[in-house]
C-alpha positions as a Markdown table, in Angstrom:
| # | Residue | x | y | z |
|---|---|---|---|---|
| 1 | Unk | -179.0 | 119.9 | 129.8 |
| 2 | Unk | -177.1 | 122.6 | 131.0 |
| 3 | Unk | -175.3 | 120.1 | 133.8 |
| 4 | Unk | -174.5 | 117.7 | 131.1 |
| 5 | Unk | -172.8 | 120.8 | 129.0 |
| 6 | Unk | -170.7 | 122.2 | 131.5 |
| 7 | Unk | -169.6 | 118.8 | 132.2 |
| 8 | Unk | -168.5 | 118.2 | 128.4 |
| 9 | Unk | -166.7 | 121.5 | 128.4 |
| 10 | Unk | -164.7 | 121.0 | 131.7 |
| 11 | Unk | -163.9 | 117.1 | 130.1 |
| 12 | Unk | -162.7 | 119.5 | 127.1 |
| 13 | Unk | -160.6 | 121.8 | 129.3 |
| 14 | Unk | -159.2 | 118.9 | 130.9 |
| 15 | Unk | -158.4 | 117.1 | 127.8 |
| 16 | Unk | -156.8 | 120.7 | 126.5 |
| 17 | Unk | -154.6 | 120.7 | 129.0 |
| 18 | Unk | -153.4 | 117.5 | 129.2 |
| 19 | Unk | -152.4 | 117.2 | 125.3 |
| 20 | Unk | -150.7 | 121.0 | 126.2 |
| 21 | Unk | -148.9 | 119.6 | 129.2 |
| 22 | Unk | -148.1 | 116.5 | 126.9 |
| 23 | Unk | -146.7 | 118.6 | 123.7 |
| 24 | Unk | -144.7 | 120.5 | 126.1 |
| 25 | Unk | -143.0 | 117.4 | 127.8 |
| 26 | Unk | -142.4 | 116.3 | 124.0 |
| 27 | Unk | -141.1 | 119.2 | 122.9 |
| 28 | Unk | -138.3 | 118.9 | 125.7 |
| 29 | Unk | -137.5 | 115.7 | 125.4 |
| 30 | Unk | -137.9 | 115.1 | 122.0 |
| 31 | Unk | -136.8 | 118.4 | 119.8 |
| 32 | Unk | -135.3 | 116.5 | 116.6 |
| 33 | Unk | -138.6 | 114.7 | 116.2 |
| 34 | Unk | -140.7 | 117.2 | 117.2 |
| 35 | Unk | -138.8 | 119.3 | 114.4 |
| 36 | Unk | -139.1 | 116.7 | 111.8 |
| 37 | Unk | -143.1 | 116.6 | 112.6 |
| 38 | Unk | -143.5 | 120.2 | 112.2 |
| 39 | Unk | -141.4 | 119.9 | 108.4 |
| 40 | Unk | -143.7 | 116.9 | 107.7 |
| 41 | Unk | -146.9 | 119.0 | 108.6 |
| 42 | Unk | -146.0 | 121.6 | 106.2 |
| 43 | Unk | -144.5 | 119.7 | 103.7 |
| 44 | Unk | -148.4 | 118.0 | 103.5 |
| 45 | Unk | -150.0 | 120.9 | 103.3 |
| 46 | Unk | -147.6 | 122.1 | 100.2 |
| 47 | Unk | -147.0 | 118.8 | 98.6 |
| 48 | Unk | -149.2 | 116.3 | 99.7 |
| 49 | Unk | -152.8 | 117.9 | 99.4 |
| 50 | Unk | -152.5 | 119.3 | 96.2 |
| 51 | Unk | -151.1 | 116.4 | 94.8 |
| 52 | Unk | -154.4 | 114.3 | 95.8 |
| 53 | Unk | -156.6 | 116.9 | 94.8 |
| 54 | Unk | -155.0 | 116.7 | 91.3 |
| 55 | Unk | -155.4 | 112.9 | 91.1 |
| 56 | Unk | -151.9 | 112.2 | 89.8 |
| 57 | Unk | -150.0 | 109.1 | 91.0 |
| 58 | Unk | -146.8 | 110.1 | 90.6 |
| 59 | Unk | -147.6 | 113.8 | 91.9 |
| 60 | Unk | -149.4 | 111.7 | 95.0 |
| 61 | Unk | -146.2 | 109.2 | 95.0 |
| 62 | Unk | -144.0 | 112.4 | 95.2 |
| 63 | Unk | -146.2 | 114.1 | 97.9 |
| 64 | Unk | -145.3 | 110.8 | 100.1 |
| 65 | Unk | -141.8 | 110.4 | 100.1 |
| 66 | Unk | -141.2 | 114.6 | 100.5 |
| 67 | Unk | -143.6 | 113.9 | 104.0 |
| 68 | Unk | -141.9 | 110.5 | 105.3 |
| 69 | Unk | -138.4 | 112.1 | 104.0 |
| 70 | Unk | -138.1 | 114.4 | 107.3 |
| 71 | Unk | -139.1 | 112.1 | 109.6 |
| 72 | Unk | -137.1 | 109.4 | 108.2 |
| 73 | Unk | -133.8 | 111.9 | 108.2 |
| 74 | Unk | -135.2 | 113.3 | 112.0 |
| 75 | Unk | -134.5 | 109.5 | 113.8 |
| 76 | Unk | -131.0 | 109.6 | 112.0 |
| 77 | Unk | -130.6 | 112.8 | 113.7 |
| 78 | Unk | -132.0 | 111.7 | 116.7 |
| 79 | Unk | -130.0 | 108.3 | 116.6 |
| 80 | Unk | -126.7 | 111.1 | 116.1 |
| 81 | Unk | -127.7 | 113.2 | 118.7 |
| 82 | Unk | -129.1 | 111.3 | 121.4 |
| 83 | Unk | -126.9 | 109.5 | 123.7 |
| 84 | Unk | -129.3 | 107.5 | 125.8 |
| 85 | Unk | -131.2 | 106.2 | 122.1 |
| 86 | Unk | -130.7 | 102.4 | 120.8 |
């Protein structure tokens, strides 16, 4: 049993820091998305959640297109910005 948990662990480790190593690489390459992500994220947690908790439709409508809004306005950035994109 113990084997079989140290095992698990080292699998978690491993899978820890590959999705670090990962973020990192996206974080370089990708900075207007990773930006508009991060907006997205906290723009659920302020908009989004509530509004589904309240059981609204046009509060959970509204909670939508505020989320999608960055990331839709990040890959015009990104199309701006980046010279290699198509």
């Amino acid at each position: 049993m113990k084997n079989l948990i140290r095992r698990f662990k080292e699998c978690l480790d491993n899978l820890t820091f590959r999705a670090l190593i990962a973020l990192q690489v996206f974080a370089t390459t990708e900075p207007v998305r990773l930006r508009a992500a991060l907006v997205s994220v906290v723009m659920a947690g302020a908009v989004l959640f509530p509004a589904l908790a309240s059981e609204q439709l046009a509060q959970s409508i509204a909670g939508v297109i505020v989320v999608a809004l960055p990331l839709v306005a990040g890959e015009g950035t990104r199309r701006k910005v980046s010279p290699t994109y198509q």
